[in-house]
C-alpha positions as CSV (number, residue, x, y, z in Angstrom):
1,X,-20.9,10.0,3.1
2,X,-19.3,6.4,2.5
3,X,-21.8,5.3,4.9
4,X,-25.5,6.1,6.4
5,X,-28.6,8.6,7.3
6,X,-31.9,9.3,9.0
7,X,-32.6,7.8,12.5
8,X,-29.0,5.8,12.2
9,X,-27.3,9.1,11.6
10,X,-29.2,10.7,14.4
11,X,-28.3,7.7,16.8
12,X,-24.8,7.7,16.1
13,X,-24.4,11.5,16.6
14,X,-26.3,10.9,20.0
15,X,-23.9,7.8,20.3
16,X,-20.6,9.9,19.7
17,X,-21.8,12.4,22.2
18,X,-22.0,9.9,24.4
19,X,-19.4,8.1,23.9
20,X,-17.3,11.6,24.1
21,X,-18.6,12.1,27.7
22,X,-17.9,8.9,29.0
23,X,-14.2,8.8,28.0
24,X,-15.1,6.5,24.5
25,X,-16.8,4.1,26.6
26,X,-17.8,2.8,23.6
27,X,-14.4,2.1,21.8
28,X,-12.9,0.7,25.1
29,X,-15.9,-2.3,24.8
30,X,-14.5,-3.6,21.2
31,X,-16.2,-0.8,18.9
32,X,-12.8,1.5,18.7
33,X,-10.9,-1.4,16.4
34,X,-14.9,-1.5,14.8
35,X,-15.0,1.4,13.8
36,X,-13.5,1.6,10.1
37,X,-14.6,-1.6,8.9
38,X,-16.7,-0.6,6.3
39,X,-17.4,2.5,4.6
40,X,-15.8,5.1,2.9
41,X,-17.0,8.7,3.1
42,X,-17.6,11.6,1.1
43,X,-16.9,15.4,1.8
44,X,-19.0,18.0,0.1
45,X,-17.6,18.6,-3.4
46,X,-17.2,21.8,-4.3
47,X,-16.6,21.9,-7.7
48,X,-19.5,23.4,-9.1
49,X,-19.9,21.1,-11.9
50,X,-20.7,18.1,-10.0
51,X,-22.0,19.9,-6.7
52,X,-25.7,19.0,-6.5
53,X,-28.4,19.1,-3.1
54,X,-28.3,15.1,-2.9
55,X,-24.0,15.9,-2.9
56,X,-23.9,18.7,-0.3
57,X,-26.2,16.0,2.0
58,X,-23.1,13.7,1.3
59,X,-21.6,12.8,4.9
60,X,-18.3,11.0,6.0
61,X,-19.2,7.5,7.7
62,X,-21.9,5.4,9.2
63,X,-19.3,2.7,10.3
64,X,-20.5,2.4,13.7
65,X,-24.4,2.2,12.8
66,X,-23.8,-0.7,10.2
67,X,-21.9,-3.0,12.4
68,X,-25.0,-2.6,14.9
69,X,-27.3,-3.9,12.5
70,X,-24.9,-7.1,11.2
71,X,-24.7,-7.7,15.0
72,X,-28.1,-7.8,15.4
73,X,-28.5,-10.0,12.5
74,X,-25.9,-12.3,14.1
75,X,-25.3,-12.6,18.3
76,X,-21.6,-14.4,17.2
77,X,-20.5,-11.2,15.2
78,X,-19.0,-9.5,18.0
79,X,-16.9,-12.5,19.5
80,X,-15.9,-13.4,16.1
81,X,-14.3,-10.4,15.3
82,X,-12.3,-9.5,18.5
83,X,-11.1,-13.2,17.9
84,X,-9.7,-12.2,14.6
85,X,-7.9,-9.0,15.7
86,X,-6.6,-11.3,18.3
87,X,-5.3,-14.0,15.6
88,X,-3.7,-11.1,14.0
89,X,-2.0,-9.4,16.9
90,X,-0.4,-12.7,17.5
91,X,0.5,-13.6,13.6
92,X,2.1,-10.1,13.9
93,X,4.0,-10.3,17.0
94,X,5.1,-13.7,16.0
95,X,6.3,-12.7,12.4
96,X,8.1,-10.3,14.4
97,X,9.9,-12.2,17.1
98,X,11.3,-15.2,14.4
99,X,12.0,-12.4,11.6
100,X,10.3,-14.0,9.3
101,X,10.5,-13.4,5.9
102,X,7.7,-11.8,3.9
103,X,5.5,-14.5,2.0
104,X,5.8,-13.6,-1.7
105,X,2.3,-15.3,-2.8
106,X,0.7,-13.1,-5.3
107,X,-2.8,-13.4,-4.5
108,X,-5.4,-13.0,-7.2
109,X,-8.6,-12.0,-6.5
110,X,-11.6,-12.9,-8.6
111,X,-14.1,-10.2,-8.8
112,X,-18.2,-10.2,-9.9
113,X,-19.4,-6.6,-10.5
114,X,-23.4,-6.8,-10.5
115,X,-24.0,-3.4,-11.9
116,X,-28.3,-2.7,-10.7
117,X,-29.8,0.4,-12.0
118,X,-33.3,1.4,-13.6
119,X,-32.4,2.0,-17.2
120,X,-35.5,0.3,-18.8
121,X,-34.3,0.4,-22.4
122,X,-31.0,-1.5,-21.1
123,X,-29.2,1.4,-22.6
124,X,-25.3,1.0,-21.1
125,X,-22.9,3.7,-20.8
126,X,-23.3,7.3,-20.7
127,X,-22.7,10.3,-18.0
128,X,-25.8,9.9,-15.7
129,X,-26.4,6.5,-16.6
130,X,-26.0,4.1,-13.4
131,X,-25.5,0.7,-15.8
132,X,-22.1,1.9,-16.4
133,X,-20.1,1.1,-19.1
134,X,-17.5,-2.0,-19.4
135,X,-14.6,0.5,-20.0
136,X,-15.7,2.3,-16.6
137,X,-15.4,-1.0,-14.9
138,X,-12.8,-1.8,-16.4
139,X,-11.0,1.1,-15.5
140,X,-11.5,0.7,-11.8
141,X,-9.7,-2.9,-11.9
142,X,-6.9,-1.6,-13.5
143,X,-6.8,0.8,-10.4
144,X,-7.2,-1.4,-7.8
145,X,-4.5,-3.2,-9.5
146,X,-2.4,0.0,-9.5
147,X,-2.7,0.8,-6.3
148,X,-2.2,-2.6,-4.8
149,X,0.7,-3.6,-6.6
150,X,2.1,0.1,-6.1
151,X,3.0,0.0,-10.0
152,X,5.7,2.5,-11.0
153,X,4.5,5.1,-13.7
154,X,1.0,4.8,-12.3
155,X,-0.8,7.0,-9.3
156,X,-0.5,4.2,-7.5
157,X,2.9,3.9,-6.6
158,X,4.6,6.1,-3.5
159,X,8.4,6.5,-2.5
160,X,7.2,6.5,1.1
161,X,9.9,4.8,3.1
162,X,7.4,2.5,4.6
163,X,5.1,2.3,1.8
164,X,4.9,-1.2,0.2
165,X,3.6,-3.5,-2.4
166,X,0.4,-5.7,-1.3
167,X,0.9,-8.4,-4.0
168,X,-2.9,-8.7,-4.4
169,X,-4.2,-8.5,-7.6
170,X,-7.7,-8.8,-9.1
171,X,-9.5,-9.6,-12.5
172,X,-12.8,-9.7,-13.4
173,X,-14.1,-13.5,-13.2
174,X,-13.5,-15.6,-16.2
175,X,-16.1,-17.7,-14.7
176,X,-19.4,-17.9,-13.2
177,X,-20.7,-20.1,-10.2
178,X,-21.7,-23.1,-12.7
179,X,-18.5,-23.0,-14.4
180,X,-19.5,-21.2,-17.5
181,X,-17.8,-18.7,-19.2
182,X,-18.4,-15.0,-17.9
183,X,-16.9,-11.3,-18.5
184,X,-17.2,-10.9,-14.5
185,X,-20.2,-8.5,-15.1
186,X,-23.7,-8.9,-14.1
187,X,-26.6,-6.0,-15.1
188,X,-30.0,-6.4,-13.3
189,X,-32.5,-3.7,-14.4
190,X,-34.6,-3.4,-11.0
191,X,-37.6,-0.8,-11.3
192,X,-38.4,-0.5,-7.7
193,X,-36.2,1.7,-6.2
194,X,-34.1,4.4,-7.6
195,X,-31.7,4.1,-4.9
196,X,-30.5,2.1,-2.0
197,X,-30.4,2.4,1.7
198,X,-27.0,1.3,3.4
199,X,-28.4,-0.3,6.3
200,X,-32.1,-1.7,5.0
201,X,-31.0,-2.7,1.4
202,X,-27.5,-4.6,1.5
203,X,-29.7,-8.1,2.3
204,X,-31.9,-6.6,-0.9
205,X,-29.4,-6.4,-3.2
206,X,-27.7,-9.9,-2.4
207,X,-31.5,-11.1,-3.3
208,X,-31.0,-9.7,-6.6
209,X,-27.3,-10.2,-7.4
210,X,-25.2,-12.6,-5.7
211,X,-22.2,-15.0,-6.1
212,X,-20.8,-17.4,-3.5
213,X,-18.6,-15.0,-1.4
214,X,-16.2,-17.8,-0.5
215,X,-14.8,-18.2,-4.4
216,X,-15.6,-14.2,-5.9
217,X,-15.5,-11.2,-3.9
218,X,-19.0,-9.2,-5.0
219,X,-18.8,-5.4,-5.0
220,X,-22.5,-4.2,-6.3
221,X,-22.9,-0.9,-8.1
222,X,-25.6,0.7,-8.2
223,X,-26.9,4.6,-6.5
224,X,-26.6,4.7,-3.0
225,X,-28.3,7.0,-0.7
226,X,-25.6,9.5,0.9
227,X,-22.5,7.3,0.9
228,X,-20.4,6.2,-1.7
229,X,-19.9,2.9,-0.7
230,X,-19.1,0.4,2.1
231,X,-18.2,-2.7,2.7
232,X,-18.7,-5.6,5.3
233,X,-15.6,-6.3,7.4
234,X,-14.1,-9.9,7.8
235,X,-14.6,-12.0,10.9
236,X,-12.7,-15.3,12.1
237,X,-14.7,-18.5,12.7
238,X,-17.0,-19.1,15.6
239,X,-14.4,-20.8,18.0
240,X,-17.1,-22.7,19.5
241,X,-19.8,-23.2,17.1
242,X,-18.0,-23.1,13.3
243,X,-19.1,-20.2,10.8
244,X,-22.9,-19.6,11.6
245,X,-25.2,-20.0,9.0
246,X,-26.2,-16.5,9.8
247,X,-23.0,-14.9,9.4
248,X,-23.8,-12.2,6.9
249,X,-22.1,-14.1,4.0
250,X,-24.4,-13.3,1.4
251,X,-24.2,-9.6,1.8
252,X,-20.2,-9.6,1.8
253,X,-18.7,-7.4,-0.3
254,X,-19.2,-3.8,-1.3
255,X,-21.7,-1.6,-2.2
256,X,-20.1,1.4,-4.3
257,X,-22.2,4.5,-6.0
258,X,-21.8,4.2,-9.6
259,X,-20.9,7.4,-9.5
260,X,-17.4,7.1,-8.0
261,X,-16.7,3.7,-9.6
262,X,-13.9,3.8,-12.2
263,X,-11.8,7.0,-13.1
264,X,-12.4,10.4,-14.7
265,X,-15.4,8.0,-17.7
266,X,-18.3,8.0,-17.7
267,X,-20.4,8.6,-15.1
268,X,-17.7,9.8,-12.3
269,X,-17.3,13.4,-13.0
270,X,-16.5,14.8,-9.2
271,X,-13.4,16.3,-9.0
272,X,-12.3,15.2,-5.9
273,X,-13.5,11.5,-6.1
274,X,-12.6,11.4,-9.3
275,X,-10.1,8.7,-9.8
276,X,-11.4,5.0,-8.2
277,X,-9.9,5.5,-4.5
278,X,-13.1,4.7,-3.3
279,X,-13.4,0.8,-4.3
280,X,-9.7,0.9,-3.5
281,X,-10.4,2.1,0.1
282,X,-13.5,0.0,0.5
283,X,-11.6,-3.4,-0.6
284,X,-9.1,-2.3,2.3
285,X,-11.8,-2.8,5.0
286,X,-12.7,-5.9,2.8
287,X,-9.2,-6.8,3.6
288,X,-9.2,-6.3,7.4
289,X,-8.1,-2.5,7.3
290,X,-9.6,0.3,9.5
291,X,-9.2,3.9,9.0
292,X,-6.0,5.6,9.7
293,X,-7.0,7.6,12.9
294,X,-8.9,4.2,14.7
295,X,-12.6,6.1,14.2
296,X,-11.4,7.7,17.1
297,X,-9.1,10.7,18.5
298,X,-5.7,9.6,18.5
299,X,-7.4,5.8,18.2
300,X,-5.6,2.9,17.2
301,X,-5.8,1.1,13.7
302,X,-3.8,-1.4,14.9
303,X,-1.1,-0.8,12.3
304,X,2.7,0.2,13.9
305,X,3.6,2.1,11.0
306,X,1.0,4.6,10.3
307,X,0.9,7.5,12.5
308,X,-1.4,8.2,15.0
309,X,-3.9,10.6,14.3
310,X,-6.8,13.0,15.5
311,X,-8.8,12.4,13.1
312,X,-9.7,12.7,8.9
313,X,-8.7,14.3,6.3
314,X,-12.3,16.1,5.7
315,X,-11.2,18.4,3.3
316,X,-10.8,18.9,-0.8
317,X,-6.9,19.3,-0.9
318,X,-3.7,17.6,-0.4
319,X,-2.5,20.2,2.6
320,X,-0.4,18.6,5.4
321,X,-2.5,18.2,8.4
322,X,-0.8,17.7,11.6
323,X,-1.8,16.1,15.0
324,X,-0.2,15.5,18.6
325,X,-1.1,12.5,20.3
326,X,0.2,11.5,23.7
327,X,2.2,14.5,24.1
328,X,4.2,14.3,20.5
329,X,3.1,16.6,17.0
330,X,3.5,13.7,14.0
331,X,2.4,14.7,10.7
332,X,-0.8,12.6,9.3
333,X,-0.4,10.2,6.7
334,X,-3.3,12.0,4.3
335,X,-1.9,10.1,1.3
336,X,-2.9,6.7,2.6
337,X,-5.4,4.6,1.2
338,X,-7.6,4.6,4.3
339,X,-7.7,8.0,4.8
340,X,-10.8,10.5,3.8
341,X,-8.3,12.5,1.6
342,X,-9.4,13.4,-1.8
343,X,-8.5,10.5,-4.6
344,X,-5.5,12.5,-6.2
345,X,-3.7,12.8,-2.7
346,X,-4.2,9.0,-2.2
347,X,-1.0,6.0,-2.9
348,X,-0.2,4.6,0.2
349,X,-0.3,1.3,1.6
350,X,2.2,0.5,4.5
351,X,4.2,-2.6,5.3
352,X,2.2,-3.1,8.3
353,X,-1.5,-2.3,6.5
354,X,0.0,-4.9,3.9
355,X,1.2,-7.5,6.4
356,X,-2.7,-7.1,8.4
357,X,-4.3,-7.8,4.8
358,X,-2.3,-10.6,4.0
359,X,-2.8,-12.1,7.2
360,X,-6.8,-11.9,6.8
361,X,-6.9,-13.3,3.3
362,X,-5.2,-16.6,5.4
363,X,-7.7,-16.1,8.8
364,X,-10.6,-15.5,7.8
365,X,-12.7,-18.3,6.3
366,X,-14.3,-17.1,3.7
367,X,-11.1,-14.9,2.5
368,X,-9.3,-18.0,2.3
369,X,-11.4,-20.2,0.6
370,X,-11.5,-18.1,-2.0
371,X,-7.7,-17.3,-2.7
372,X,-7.6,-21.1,-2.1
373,X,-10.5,-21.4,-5.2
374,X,-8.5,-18.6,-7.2
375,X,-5.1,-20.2,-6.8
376,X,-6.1,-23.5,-8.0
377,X,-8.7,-22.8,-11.0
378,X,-10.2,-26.3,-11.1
379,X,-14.2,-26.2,-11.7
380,X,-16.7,-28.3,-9.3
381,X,-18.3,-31.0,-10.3
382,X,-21.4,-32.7,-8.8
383,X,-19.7,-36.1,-8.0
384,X,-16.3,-36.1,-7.1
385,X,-13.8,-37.5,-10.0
386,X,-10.3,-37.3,-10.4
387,X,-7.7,-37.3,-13.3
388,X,-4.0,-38.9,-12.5
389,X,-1.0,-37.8,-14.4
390,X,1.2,-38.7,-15.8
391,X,0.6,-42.1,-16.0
392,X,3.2,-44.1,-15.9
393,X,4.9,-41.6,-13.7
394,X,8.4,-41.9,-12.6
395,X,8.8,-39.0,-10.4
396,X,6.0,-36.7,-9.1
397,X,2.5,-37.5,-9.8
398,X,-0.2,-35.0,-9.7
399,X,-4.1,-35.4,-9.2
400,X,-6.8,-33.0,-10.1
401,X,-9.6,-33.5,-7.5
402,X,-13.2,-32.1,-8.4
403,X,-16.1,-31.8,-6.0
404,X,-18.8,-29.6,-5.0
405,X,-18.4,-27.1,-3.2
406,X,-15.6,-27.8,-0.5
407,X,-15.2,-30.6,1.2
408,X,-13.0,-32.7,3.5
409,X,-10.6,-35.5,1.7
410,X,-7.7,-37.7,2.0
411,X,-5.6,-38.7,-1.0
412,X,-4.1,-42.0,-0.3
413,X,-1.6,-44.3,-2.2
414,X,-2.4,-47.6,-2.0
415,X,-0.3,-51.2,-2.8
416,X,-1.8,-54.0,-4.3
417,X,-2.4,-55.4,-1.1
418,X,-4.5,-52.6,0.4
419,X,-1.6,-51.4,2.7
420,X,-1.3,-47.2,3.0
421,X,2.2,-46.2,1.3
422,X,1.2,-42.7,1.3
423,X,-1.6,-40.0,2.2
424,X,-3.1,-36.4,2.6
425,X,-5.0,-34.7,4.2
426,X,-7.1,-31.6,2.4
427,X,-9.7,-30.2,4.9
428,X,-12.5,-28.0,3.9
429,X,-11.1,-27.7,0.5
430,X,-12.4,-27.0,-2.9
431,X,-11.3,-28.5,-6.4
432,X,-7.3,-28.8,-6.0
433,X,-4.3,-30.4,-7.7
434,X,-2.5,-32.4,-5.1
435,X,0.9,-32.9,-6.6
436,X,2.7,-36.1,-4.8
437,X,6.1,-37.8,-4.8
438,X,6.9,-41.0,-6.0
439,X,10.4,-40.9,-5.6
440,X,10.4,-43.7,-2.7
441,X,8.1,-46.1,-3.8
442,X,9.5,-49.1,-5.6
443,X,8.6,-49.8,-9.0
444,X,5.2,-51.7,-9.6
445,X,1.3,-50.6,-9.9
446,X,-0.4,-48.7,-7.0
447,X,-3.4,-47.3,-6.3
448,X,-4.8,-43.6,-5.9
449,X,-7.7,-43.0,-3.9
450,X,-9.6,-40.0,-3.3
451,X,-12.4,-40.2,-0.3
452,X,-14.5,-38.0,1.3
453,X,-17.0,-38.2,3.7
454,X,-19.4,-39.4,1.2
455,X,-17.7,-41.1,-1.4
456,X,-14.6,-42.8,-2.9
457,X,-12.6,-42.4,-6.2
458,X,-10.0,-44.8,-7.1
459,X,-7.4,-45.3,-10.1
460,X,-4.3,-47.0,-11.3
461,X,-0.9,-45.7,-11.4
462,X,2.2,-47.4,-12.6
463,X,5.6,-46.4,-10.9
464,X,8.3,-46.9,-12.9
């Protein structure tokens, strides 16, 4: 599957049953929204090239399962993530009732790929070989960026009337967490297991690879036991308490099978998950998305504009399937991106999936630290410094602020006298360049001071 076995499987069966006799009892108490956050599921493959027993075990999802053991891990979980698909009902309805315009940002997304197998030699590449080859990881950006950007020419671009451009791209990290020069890939040879457990080993595999999840998204490839991947949804803040220290940061990102990571090189050779759809479904629940059908019949993915639907498409082709919900027969949108369709059906993302992902990169905390880290590439520093240009200035001046980590600070302009002619306010902010007007102070010498809670950086500016 995308997602889980063994007693989890068994409970969630037991829990679906249940769940079925009781009316979805379940969904109705804040699991039906839940419910596609995180993994991506496999059908069995029936190509007899790449069919094998460990493939025909392959089953769908083990959504439901996974978010019961990050809840455990953290009480907070649950109220942090209605509070989210609250914030984004009400972004919606408001974007909605002032027709606003659509926000044009590209966002860039830095990624790490921490590619774990047990290769000893080190040997890279080949067709069984889980550490994969740089051209296989390359190829699966260059699909993510296909089908996020719905490029013409590509297979990721749809004449759907309601099918849309995300604007959110990602590149492989330039640099690493101490500022050094990287290719955005990571190999760890790790001996002691062949394979890795979705609900038991995420925490394990953040011990061995990791990089802060508030400046890279991490997706870790490796072999996983029956899924292909999955992925850890996004939740809002704590209202009451601030982000929790146990909040599951160090295991977000996704966890994809090396074996489905990239297209048609290497080591994917299925036939129907041939082509990188699974990282590109996975980043959607990385992105706030849920599955197309709600993870429940006729359920609610809280997107307007795809249609409801019974259920998946659990099959190997690119059929229409069709479904009647509240009295009405609509047509299911197999070809979206959040759908279990086969890779090759797969090139839709709609206005409203695109509007809910957009939305989370600017709700959720750790989302939007990063894109704030990506969009101004300014490295930390252990003290806090700042540079002040041009200098004289007779217009705008800017300021490049360096700190560690992020950190609450005011930029002030200063007279001679000590007086406040000017200030800003950055909270919980990483390394930025503050760009400020000069345009109504008079000519003379001023002075620019950075403070944070801790310390103070000052330096001269001539207006002229």
């Amino acid at each position: 599957m995308w997602c889980g076995t063994g007693s989890y499987a068994r409970s969630f069966r037991r829990m679906i049953m249940q769940a079925s006799k009781s009316g979805y009892s379940l969904f109705r108490t804040g699991w039906r929204w839940l419910a596609g956050s995180f993994l991506s599921v496999l059908t069995l493959a029936t190509n007899a090239q790449t069919t094998s027993v460990e493939e025909a075990a392959l089953q769908r999802c083990g959504t439901v399962e996974y978010e019961r053991v990050l809840q455990q891990r953290n009480p907070n979980r649950l109220r942090q993530l209605n509070e989210l698909n609250r914030q984004l009902e009400q972004v919606e309805a408001n974007r909605m009732l002032l027709r606003q315009a659509d926000d044009q940002t590209i966002y860039r997304i830095p990624v790490v790929v921490h590619v774990v197998h047990n290769m000893a030699s080190g040997e890279i590449g080949g067709i069984t070989n889980g550490n994969i080859s740089d051209e296989q990881i390359a190829s699966q950006i260059q699909v993510l960026n296909e089908d996020y950007r719905r490029q013409p020419g590509t297979n990721g671009f749809n004449t759907n009337p309601v099918g849309a451009d995300a604007r959110i791209e990602f590149f492989l990290a330039t640099k690493d967490p101490a500022g050094q020069p990287t290719t955005g890939i990571t190999r760890h040879y790790y001996a002691k297991k062949a394979s890795f457990d979705v609900f038991n080993d995420d925490v394990l595999l953040s011990q061995i690879a990791y990089w802060p999840s508030d400046r890279y998204l991490n997706i870790w490839v490796t072999k996983v036991d029956s899924y292909l991947g999955f992925t850890q949804f996004p939740t809002t803040a704590d209202t009451l308490s601030g982000l929790p220290a146990n909040s599951n940061e160090f295991v977000d990102g996704s966890i994809i099978d090396y074996r489905y990571f990239g297209r048609q090189i290497g080591t994917v050779r299925n036939s129907t998950y041939c082509c990188g759809r699974t990282t590109t479904h996975e980043i959607g629940h990385w992105l706030g998305l849920l599955h197309t059908w709600g993870d429940a019949v006729c359920g609610n993915d809280y997107v307007t504009d795809t249609p409801t639907s019974e259920g998946s498409n659990q099959t190997v082709n690119c059929k229409e399937i069709f479904s009647t919900c509240s009295g009405r027969r609509t047509r299911n949108m197999i070809e979206n991106f959040m759908d279990y369709s086969p890779d090759l059906c797969m090139n839709v993302f709609t206005q409203g999936q695109v509007n809910r992902m957009r939305t989370v990169l600017n709700l959720s905390p750790r989302r939007f630290r990063l894109i704030q880290a990506a969009m101004t590439p300014l490295g930390e520093t252990e003290k806090l410094t700042i540079n002040v240009y041009p200098n004289p200035v007779v217009s705008d001046v800017t300021v490049d602020v360096q700190l560690k980590g992020f950190q609450s600070y005011t930029v002030d302009i200063l007279d001679l006298a000590g007086r406040k002619v000017k200030t800003s306010s950055y909270a919980d902010s990483p390394s930025t360049r503050v760009l400020l007007s000069t345009n109504q102070l008079a000519t003379g010498i001023y002075i620019i001071r950075v403070k944070t809670a801790s310390e103070s950086v000052s330096s001269r500016l001539l207006v002229e």
